[in-house]
C-alpha positions in Angstrom: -18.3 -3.3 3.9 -16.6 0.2 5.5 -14.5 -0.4 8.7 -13.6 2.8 10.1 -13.4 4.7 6.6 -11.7 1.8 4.8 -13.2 -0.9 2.3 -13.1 -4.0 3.2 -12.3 -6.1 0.6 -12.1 -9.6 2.5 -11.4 -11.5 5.5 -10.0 -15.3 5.6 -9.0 -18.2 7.8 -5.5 -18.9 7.2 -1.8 -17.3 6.1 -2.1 -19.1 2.5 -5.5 -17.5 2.0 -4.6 -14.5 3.1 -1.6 -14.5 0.9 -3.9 -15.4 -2.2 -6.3 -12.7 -1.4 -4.1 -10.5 -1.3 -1.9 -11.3 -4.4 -5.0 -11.6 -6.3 -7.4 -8.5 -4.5 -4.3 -6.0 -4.3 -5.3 -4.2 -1.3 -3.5 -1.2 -0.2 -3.6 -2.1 3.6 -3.8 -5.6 5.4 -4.3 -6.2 8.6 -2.5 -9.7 9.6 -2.5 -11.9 12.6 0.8 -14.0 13.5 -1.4 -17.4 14.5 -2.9 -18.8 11.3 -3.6 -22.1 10.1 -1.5 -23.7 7.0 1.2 -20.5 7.3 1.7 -18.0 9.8 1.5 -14.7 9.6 5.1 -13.3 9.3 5.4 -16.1 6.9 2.7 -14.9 4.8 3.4 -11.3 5.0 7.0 -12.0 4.2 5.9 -14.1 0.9 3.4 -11.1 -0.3 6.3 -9.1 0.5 8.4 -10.9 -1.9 5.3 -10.9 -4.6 4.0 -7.6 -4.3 5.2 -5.0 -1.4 2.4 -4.2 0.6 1.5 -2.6 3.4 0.8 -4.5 6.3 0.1 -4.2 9.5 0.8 -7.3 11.9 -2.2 -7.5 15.0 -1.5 -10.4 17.5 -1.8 -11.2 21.2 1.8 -11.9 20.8 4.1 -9.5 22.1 7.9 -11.5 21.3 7.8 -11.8 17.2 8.4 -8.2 16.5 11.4 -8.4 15.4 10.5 -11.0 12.7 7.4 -9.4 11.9 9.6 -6.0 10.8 12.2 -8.7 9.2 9.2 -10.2 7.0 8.1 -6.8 5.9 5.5 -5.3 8.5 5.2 -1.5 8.7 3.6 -1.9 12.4 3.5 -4.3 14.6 0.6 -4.1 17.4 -0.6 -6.3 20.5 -4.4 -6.7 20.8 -6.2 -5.5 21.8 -6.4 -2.6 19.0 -8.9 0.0 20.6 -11.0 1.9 18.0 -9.3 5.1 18.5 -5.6 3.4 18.1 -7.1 2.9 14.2 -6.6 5.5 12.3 -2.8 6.4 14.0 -1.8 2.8 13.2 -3.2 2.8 9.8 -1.2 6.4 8.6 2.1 5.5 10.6 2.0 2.3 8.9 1.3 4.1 5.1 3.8 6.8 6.8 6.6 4.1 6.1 5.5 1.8 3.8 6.0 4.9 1.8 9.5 4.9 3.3 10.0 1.1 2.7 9.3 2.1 -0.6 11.9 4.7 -1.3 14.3 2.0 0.7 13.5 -0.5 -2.2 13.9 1.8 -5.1 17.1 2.3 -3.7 17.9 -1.7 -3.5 19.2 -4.1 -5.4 16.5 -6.9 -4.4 13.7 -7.4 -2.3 15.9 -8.9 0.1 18.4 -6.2 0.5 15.9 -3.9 0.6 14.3 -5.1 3.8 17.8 -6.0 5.3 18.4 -2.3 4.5 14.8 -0.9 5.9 15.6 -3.0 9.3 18.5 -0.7 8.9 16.8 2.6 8.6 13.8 1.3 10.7 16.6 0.8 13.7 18.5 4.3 13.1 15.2 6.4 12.9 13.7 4.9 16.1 17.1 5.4 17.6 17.5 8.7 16.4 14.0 9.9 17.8 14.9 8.1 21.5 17.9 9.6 21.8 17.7 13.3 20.5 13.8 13.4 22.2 12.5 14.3 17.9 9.6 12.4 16.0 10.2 9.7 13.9 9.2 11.6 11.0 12.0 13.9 11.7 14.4 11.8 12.4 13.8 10.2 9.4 14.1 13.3 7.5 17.7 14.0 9.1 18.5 10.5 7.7 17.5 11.2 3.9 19.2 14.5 4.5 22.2 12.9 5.5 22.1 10.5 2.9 21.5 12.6 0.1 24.5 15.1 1.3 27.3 12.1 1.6 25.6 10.7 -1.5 24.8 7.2 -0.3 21.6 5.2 -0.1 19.4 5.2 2.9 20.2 2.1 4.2 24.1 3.3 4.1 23.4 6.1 6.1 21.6 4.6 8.6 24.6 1.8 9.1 26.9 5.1 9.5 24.2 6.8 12.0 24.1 3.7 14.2 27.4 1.5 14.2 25.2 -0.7 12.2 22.0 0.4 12.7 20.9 -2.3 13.2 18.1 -3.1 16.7 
């Protein structure tokens, strides 16, 4: 089945099936809900975090777990409902930093540290683009820049950039 020019590869009823799908069916996107049966779903995405980094997208009627969803591992956080045309900006601003979660990790010393560190970056970038009125794509880029001048990781940098950096 095609859902607006992606392949679905499954659907399922609860955060432990979910998190066995996924290990198992390897898809490069999920879409997760937070209220799940048997595990929730900052709970599973943090476990298939910890198994396999993937890139997932948290969609609830919950608007107060954001925080822990981005703690667990989720490149976007949204509040149904998700209109059609939200789709496809969702979908490539979440790839847009899995592939910077990813660069985070390479950089880290364990999963953990890695998404301590990316709550780090995540905090500094968003900051970064509030404040000086830029995307988050440049913001970012100033970041790596910065990092890569002063010769420290990504994470480092973005303590420097924000006291912490920390949200």
């Amino acid at each position: 089945m095609e859902w607006y020019g992606h392949e679905v590869v499954g659907t399922v009823g609860s955060g432990a099936e979910a998190l066995a799908r996924c290990c198992a069916q390897r898809p490069d996107l999920v879409l997760m809900d937070v209220q799940m049966p048997e595990m929730d779903g900052i709970a599973a995405t943090r476990r298939l975090m910890e198994r396999r980094p993937t890139c997932v997208v948290i969609v609830t009627g919950r608007a107060d777990l954001e925080e822990a969803a981005e703690q667990a591992g989720a490149m976007r956080y949204v509040v149904k409902p998700l209109l059609g045309s939200q789709i496809p900006m969702v979908v490539e601003e979440a790839r847009r930093r899995f592939g910077r979660f990813l660069e985070v990790l390479e950089e880290s010393k364990s999963l953990e540290s890695a998404l301590a560190g990316w709550c780090t970056v995540q905090g500094a970038t968003h900051g970064a683009s509030v404040r000086d009125g830029i995307s988050e794509e440049e913001a970012y880029e100033r970041l790596q820049q910065q990092a890569w001048k002063s010769g420290v990781t990504l994470a480092e940098a973005a303590e420097g950039a924000n006291g912490n950096g920390r949200h």
